[in-house]
C-alpha positions in Angstrom: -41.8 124.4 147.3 -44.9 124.9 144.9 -47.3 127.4 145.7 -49.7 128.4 143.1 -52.4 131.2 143.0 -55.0 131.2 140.6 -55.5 134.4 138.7 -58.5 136.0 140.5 -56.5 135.0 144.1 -53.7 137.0 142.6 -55.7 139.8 142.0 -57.6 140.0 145.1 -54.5 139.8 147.0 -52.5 141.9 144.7 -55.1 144.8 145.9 -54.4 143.9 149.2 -50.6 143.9 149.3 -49.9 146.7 147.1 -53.0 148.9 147.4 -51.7 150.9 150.7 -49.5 153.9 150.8 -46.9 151.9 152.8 -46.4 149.4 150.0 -42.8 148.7 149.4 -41.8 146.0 146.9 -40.5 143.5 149.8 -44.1 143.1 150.7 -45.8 139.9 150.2 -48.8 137.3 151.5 -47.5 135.0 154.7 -49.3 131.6 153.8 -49.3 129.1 157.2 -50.6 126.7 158.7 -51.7 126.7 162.3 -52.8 124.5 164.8 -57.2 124.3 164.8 -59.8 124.6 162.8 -62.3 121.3 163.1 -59.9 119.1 161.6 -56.5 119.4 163.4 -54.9 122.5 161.1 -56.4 125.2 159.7 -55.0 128.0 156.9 -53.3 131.5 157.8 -53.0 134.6 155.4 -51.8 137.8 156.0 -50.0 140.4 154.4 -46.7 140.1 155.5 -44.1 143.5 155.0 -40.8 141.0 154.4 -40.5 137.5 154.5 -39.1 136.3 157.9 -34.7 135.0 157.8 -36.3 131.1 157.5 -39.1 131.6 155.4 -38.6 130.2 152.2 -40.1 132.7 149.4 -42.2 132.0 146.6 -42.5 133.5 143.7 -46.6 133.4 142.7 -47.3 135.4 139.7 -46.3 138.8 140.3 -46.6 138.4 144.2 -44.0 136.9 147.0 -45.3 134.1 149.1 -43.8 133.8 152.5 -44.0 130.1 154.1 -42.1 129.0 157.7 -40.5 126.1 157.4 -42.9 124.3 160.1 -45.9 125.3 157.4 -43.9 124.4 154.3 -44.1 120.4 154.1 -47.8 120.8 154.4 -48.4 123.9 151.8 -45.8 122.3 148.5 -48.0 122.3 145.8 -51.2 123.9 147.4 -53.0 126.6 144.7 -55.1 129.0 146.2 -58.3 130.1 144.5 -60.4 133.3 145.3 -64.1 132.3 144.8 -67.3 135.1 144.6 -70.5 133.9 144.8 -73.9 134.1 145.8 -73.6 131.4 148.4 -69.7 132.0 149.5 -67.1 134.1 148.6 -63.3 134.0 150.0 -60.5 132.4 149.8 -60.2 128.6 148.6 -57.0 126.0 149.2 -56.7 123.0 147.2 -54.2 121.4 148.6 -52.6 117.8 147.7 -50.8 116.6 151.2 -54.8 117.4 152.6 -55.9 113.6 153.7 -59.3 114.9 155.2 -61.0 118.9 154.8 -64.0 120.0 157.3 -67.0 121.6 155.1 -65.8 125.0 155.2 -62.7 124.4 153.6 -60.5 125.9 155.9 -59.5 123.6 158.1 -57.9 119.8 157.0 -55.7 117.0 158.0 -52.9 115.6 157.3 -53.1 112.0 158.0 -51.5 111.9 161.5 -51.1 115.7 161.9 -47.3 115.1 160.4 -45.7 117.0 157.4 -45.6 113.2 155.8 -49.6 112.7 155.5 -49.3 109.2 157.1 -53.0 108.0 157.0 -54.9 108.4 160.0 -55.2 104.8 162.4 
């Protein structure tokens, strides 16, 4: 399992997972996948305080990246970006098993909403 953040998505997130009083160094970023979004999945990311007994755990830069094993097959080899601009700013997923994104880029498809991005019929 590949998960890659950029440099300025590791430091916006670092801020977020370390930059509380409650920090402990089993913190980390959950990274899923959930069902929605205009084009059948969309992207979750939260701030997880340990990884879950399945989650398989990433190691990204100086941060831990927590994926389920349902969300897994459709993150490997995804590299989140952190963009801030005039027109947009947030968080931005490349990701390779994607056969179709929405405008927004948080939502995409993976050809016949299976882990194996089978082309849509």
């Amino acid at each position: 399992m590949t998960v890659t953040l950029t440099e300025l998505a590791e430091l916006r997130l670092r801020t977020f997972v370390r930059g509380t009083p409650d920090y402990t160094p089993q913190r980390g970023v959950r990274l899923a996948v959930k069902d929605g979004g205009c084009n059948g999945y969309e992207y979750d990311i939260k701030i997880a305080n340990s990884p879950n007994p399945d989650d398989e755990v990433v190691e990204a830069g100086s941060l831990k990246v927590f994926v389920d094993p349902q969300s897994a097959p459709l993150l490997d080899g995804i590299v989140v970006d952190y963009v801030d601009s005039l027109l947009e700013s947030g968080f931005k997923f490349t990701n390779p098993n994607a056969t179709d994104t929405c405008g927004c880029g948080k939502s995409f498809q993976a050809g016949d909403c299976t882990p194996e991005a089978v082309p849509c019929s």
